[in-house]
Predicted model as a PDB file, atoms N, CA, C, CB and O in Angstrom, pLDDT in the B-factor column:
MODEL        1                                                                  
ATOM      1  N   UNK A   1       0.818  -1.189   0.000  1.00 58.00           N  
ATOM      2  CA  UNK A   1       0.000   0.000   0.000  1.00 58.00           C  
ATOM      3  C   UNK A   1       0.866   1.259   0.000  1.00 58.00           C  
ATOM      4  CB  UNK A   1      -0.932  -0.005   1.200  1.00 58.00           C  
ATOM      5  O   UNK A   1       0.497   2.200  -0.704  1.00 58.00           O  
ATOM      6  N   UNK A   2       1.990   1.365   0.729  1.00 64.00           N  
ATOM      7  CA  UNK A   2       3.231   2.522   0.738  1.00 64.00           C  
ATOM      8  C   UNK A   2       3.679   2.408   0.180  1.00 64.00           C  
ATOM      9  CB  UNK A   2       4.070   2.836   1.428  1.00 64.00           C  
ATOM     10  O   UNK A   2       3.530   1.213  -0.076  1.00 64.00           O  
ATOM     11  N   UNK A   3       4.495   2.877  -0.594  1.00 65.00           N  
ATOM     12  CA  UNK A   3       5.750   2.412  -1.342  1.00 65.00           C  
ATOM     13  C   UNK A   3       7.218   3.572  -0.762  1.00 65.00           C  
ATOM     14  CB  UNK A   3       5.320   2.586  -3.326  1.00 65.00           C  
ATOM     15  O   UNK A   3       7.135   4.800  -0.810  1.00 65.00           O  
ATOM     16  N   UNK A   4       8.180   2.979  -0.366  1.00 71.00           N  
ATOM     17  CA  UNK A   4       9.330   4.050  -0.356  1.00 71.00           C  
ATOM     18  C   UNK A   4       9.207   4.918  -1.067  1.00 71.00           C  
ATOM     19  CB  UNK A   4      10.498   3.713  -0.626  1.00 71.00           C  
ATOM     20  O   UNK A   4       9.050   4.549  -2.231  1.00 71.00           O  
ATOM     21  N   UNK A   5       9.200   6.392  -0.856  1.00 69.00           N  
ATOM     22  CA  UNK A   5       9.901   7.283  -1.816  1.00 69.00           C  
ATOM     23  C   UNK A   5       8.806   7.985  -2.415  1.00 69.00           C  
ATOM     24  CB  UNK A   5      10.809   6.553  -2.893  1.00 69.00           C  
ATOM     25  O   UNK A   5       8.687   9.190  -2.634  1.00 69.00           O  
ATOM     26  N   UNK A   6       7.758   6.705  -2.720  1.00 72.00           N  
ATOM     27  CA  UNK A   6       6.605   7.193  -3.655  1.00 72.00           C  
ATOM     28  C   UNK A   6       6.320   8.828  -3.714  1.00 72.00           C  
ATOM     29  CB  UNK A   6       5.229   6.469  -3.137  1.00 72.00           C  
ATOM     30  O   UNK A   6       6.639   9.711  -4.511  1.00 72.00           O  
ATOM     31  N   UNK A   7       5.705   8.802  -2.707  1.00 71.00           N  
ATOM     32  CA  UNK A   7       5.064  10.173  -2.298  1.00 71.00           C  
ATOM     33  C   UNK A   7       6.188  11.083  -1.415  1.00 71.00           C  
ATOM     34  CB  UNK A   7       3.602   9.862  -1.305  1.00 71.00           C  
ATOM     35  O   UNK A   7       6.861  10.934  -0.394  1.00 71.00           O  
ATOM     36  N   UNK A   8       5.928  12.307  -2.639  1.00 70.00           N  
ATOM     37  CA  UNK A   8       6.782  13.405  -1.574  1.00 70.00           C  
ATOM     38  C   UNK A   8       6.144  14.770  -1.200  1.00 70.00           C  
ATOM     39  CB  UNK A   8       8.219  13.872  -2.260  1.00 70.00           C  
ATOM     40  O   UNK A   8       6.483  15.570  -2.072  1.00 70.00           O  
ATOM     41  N   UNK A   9       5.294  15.421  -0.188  1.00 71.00           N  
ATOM     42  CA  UNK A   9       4.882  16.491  -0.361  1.00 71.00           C  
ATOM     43  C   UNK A   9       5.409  17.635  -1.206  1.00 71.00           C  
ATOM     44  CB  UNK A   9       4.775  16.736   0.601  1.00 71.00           C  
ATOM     45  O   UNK A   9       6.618  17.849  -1.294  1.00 71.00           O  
ATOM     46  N   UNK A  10       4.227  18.588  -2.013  1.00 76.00           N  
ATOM     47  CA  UNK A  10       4.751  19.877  -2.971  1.00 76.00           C  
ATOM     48  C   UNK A  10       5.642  20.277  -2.523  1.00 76.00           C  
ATOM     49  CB  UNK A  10       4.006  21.028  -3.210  1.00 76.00           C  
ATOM     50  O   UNK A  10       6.677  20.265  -3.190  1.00 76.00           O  
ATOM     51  N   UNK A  11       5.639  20.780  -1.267  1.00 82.00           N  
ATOM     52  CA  UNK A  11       6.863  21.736  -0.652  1.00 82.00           C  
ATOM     53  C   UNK A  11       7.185  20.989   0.093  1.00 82.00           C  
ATOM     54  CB  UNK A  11       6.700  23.099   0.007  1.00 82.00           C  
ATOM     55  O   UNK A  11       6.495  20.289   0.833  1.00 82.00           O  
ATOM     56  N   UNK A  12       9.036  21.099  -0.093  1.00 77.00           N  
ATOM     57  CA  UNK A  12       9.748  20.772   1.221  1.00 77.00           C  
ATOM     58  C   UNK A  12      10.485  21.829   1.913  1.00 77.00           C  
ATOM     59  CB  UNK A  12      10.695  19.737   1.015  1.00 77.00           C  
ATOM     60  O   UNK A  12      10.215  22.873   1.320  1.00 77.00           O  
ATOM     61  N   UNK A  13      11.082  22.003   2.634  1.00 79.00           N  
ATOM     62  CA  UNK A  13      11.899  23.374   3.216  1.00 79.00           C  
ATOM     63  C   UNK A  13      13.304  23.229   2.684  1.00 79.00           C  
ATOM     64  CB  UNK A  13      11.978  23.501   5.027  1.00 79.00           C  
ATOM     65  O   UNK A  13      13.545  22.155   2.133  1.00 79.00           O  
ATOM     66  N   UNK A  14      14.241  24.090   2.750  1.00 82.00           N  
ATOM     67  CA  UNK A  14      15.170  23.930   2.078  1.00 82.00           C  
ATOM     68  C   UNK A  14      16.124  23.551   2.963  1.00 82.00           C  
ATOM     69  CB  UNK A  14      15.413  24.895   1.335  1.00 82.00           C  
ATOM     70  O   UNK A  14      16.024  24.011   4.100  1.00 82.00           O  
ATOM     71  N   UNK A  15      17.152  22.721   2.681  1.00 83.00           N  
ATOM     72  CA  UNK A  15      18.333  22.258   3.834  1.00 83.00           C  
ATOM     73  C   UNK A  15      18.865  23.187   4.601  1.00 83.00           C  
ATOM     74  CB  UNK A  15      19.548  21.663   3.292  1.00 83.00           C  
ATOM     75  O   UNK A  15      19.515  24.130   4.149  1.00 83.00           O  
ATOM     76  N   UNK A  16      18.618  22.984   5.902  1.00 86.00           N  
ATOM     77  CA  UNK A  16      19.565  24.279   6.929  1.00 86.00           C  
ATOM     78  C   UNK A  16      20.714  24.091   7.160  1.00 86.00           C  
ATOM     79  CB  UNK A  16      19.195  24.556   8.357  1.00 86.00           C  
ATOM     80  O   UNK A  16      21.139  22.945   7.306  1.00 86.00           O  
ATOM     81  N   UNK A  17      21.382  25.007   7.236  1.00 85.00           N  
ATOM     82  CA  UNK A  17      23.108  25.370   6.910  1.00 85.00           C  
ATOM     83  C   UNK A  17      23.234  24.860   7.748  1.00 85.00           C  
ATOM     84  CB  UNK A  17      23.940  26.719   6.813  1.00 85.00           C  
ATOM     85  O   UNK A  17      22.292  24.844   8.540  1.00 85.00           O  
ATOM     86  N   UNK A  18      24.895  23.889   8.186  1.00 86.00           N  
ATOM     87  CA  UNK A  18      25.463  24.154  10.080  1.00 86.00           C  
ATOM     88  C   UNK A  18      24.981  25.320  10.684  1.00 86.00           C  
ATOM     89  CB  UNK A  18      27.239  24.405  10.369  1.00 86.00           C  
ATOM     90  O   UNK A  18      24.641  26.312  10.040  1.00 86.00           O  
ATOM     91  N   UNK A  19      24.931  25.205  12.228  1.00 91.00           N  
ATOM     92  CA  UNK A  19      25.081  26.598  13.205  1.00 91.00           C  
ATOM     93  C   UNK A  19      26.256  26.753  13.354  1.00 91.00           C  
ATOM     94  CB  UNK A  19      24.498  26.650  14.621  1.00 91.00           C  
ATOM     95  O   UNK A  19      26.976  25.803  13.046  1.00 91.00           O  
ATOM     96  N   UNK A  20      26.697  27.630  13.722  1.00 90.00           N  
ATOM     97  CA  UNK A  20      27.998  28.148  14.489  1.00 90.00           C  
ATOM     98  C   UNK A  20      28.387  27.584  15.588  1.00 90.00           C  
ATOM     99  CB  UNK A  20      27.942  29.406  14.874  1.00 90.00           C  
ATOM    100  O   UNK A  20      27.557  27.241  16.430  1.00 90.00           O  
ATOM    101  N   UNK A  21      29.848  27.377  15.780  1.00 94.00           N  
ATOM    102  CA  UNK A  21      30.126  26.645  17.229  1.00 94.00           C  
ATOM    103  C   UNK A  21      30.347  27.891  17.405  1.00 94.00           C  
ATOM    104  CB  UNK A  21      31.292  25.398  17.660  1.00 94.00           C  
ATOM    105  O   UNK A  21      30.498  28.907  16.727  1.00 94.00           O  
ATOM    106  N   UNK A  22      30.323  27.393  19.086  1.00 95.00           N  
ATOM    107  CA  UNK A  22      30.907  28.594  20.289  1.00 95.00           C  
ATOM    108  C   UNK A  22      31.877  29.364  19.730  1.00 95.00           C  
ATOM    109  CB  UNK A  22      31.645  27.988  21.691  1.00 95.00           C  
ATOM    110  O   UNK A  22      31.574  30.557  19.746  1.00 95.00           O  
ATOM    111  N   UNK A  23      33.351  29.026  19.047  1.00 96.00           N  
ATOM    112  CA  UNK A  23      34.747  29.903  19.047  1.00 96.00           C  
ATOM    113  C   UNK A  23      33.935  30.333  17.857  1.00 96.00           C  
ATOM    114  CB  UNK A  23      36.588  29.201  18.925  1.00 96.00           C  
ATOM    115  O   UNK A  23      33.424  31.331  18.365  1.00 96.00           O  
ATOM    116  N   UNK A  24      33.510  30.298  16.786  1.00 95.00           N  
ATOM    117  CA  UNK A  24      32.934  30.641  15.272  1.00 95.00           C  
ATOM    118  C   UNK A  24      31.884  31.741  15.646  1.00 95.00           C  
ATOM    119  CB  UNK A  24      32.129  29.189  14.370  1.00 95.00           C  
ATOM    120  O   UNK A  24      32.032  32.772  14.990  1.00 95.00           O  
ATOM    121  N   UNK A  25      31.074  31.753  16.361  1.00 96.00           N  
ATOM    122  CA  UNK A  25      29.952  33.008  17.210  1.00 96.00           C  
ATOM    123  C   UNK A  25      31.022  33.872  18.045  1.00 96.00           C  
ATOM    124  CB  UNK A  25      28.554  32.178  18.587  1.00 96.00           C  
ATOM    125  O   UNK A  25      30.626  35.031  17.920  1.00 96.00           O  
ATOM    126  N   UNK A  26      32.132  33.873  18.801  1.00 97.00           N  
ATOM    127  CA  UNK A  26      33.034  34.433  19.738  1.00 97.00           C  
ATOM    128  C   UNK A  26      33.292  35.372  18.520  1.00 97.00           C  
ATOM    129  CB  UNK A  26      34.317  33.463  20.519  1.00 97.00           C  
ATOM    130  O   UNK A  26      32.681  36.423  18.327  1.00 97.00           O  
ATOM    131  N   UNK A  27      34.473  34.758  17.560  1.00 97.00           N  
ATOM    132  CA  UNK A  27      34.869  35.300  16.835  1.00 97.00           C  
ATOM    133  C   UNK A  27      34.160  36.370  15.724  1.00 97.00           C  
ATOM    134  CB  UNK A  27      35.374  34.473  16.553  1.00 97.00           C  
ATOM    135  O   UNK A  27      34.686  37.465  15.524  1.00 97.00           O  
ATOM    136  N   UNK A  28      33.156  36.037  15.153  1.00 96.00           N  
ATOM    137  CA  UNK A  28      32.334  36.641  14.475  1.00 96.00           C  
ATOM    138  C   UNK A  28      32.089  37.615  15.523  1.00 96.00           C  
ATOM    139  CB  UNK A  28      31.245  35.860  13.903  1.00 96.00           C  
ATOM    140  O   UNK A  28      32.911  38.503  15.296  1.00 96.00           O  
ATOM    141  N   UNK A  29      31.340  37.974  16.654  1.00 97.00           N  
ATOM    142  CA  UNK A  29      30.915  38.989  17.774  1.00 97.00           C  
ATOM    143  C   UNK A  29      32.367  39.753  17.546  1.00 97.00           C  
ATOM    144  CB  UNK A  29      30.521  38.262  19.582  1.00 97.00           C  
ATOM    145  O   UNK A  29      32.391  40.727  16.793  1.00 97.00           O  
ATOM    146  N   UNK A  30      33.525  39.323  18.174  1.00 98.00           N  
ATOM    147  CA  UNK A  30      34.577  40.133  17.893  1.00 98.00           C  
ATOM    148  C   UNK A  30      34.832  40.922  16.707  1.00 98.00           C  
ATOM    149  CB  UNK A  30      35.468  39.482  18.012  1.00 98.00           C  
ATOM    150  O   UNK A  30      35.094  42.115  16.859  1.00 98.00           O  
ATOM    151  N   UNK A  31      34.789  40.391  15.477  1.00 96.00           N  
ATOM    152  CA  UNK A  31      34.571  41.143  14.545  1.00 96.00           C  
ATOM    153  C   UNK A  31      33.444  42.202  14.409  1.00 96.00           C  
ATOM    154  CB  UNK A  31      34.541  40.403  13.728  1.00 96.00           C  
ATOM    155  O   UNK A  31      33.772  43.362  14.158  1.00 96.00           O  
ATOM    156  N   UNK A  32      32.314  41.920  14.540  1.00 97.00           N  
ATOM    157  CA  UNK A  32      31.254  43.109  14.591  1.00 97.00           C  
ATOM    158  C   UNK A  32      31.809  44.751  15.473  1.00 97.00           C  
ATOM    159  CB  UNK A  32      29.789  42.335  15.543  1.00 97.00           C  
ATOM    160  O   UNK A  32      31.730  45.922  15.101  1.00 97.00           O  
ATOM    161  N   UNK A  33      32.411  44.060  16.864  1.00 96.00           N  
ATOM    162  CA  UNK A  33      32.288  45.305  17.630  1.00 96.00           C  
ATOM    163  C   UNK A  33      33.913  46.014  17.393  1.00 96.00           C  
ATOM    164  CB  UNK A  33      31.828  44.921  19.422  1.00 96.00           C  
ATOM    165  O   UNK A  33      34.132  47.186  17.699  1.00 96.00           O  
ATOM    166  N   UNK A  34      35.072  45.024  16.754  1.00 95.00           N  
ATOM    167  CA  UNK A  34      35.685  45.869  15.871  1.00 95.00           C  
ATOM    168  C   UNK A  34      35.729  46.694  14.814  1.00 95.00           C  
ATOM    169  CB  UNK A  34      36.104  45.548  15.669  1.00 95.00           C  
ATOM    170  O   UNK A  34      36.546  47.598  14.639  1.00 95.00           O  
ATOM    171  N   UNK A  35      34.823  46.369  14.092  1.00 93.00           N  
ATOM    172  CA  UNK A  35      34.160  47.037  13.226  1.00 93.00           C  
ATOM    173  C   UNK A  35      33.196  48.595  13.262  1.00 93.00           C  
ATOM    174  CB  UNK A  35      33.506  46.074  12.940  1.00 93.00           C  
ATOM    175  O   UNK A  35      33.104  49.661  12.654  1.00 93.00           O  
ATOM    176  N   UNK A  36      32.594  47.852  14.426  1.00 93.00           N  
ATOM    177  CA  UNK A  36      31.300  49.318  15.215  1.00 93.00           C  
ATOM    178  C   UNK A  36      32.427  50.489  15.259  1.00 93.00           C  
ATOM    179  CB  UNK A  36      30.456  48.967  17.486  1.00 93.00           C  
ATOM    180  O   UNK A  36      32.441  51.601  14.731  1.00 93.00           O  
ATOM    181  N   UNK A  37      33.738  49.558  16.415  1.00 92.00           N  
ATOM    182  CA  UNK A  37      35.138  50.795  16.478  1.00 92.00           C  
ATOM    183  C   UNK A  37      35.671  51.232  15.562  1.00 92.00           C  
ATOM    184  CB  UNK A  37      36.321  50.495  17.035  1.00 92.00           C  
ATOM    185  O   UNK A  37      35.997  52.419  15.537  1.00 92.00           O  
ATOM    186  N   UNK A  38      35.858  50.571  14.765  1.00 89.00           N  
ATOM    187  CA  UNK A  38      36.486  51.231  13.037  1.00 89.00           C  
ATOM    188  C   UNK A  38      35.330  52.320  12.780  1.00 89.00           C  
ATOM    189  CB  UNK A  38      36.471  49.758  11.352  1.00 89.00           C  
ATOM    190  O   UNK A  38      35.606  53.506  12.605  1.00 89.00           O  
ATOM    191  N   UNK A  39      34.316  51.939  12.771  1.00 89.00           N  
ATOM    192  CA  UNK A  39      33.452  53.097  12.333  1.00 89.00           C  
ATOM    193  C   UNK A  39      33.553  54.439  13.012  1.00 89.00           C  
ATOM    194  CB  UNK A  39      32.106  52.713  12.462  1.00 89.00           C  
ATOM    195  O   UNK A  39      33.291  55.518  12.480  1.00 89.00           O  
ATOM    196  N   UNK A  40      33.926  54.265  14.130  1.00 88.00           N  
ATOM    197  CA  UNK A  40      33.744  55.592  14.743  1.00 88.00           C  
ATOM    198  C   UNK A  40      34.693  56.380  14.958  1.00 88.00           C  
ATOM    199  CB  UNK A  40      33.242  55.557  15.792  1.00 88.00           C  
ATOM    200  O   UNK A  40      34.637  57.568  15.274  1.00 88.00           O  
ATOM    201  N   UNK A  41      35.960  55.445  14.716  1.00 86.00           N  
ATOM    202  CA  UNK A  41      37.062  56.311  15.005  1.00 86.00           C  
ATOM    203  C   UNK A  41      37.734  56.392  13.831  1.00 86.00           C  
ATOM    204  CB  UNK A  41      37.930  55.892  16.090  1.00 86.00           C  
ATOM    205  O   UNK A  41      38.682  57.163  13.976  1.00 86.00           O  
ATOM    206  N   UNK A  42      37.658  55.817  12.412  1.00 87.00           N  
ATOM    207  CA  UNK A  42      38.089  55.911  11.381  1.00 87.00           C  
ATOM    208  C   UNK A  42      37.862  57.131  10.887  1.00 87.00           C  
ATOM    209  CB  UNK A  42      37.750  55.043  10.743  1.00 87.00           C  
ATOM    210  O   UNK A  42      38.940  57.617  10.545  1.00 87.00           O  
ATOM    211  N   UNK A  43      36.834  57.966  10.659  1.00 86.00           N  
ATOM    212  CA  UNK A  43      36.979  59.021  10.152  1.00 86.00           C  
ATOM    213  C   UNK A  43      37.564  60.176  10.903  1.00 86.00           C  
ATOM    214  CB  UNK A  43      35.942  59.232   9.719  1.00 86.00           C  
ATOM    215  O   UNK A  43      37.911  61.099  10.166  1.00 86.00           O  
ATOM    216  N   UNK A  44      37.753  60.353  12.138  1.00 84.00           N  
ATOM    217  CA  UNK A  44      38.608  61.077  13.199  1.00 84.00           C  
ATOM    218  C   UNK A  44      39.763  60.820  12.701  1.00 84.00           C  
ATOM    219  CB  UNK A  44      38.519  60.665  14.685  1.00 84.00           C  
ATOM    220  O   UNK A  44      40.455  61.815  12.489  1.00 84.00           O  
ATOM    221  N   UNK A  45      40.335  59.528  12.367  1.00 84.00           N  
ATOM    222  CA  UNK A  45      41.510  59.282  12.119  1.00 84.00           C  
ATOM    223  C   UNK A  45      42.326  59.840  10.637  1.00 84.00           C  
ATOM    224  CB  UNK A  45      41.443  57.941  12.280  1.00 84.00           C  
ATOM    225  O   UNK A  45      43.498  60.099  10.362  1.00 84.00           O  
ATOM    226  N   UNK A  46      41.232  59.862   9.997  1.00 84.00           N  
ATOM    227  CA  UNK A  46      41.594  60.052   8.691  1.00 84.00           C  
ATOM    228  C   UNK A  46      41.403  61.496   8.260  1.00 84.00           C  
ATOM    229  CB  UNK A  46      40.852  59.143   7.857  1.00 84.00           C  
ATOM    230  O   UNK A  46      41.870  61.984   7.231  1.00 84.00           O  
ATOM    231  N   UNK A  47      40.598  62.177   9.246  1.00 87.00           N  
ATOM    232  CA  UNK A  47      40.983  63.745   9.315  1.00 87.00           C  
ATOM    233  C   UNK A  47      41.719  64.408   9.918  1.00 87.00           C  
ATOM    234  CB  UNK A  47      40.281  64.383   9.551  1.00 87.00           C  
ATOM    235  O   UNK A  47      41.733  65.633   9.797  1.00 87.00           O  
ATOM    236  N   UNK A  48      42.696  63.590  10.907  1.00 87.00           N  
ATOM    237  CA  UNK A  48      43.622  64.022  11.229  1.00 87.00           C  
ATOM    238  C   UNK A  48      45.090  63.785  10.630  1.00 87.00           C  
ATOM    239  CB  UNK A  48      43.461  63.796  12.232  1.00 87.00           C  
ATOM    240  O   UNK A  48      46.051  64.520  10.860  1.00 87.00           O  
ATOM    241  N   UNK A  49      45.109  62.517   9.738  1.00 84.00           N  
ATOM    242  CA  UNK A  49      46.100  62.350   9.060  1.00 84.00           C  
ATOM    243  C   UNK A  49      45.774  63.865   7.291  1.00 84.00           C  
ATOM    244  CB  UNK A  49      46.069  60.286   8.789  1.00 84.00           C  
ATOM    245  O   UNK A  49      46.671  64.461   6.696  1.00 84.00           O  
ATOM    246  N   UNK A  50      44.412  63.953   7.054  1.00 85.00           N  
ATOM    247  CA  UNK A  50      44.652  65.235   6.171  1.00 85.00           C  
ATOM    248  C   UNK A  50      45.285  66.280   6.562  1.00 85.00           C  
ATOM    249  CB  UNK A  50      43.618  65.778   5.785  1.00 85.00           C  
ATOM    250  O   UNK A  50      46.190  66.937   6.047  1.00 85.00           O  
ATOM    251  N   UNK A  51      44.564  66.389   7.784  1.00 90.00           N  
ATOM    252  CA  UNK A  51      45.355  67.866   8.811  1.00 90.00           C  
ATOM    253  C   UNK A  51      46.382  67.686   8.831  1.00 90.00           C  
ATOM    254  CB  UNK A  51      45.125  68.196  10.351  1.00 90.00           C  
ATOM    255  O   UNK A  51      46.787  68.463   7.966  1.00 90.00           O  
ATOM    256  N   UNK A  52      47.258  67.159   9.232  1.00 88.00           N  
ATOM    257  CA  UNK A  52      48.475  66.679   9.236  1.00 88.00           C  
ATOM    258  C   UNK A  52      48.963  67.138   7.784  1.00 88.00           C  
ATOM    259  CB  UNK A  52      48.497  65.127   9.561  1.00 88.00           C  
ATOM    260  O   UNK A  52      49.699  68.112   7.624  1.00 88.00           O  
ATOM    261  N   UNK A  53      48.444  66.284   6.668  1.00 89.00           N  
ATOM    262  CA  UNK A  53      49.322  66.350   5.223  1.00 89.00           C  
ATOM    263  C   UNK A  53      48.808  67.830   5.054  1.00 89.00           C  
ATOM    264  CB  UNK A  53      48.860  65.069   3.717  1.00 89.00           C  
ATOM    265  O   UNK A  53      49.737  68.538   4.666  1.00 89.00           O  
ATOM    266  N   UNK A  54      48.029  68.293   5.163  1.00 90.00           N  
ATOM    267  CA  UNK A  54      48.241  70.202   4.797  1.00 90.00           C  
ATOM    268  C   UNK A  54      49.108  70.861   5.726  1.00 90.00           C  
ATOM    269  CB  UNK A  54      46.721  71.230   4.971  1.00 90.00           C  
ATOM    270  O   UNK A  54      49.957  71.677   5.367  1.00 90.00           O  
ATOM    271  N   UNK A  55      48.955  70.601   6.633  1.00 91.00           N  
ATOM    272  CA  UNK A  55      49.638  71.459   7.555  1.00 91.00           C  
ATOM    273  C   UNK A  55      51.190  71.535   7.039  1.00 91.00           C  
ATOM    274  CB  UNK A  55      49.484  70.867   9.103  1.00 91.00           C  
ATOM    275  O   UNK A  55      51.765  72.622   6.968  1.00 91.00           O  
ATOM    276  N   UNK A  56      51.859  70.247   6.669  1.00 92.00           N  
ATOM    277  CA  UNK A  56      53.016  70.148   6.152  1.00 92.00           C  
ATOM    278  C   UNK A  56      53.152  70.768   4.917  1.00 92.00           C  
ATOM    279  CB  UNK A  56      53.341  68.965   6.099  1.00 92.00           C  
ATOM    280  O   UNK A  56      54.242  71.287   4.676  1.00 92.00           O  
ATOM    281  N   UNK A  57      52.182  70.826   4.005  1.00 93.00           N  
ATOM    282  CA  UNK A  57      51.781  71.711   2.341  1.00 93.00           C  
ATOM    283  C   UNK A  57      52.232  73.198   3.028  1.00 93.00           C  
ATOM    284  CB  UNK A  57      49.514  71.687   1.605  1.00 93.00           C  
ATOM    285  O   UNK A  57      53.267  73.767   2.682  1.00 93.00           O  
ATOM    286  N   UNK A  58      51.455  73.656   3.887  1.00 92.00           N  
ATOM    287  CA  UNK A  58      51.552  74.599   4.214  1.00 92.00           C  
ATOM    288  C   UNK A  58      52.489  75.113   4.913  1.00 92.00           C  
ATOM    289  CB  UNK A  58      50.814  74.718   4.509  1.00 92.00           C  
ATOM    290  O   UNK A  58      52.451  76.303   4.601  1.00 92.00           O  
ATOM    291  N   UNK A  59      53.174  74.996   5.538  1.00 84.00           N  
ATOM    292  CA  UNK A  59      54.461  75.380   6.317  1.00 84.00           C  
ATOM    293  C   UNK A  59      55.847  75.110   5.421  1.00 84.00           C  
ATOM    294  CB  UNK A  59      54.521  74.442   7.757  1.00 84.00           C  
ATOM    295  O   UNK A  59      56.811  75.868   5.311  1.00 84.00           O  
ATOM    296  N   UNK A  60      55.642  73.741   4.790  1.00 65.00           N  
ATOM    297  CA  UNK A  60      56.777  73.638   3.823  1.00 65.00           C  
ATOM    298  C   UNK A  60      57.674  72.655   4.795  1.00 65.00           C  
ATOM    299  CB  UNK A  60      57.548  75.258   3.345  1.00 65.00           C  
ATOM    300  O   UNK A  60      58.779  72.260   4.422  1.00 65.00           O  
TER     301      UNK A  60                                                      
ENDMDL                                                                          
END                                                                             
């Protein structure tokens, strides 16, 4: 009356990826909130290295 295989519902869901181990979630988190810091202090940084290169244009 069954047969293996026979029948497969229309939809199936699609295969779920691995999760993350513990050090793979650590690491990834570390990256994010290095990043948040790059954001905020990168452009401070990089207007002070312009200031810097004029200031030297300018003085000679």
């Amino acid at each position: 009356m069954y047969v293996e295989g026979g029948w497969k519902p229309s939809w199936e869901p699609p295969p779920r990826r691995p999760q993350l181990t513990e050090r793979q979630e650590r690491v990834f988190l570390w990256l994010i909130a290095l990043n948040a810091l790059l954001l905020l202090l990168a452009p401070i940084g990089g207007a002070t290295i312009i200031h810097a290169v004029l200031a030297v244009l300018r003085h000679g």
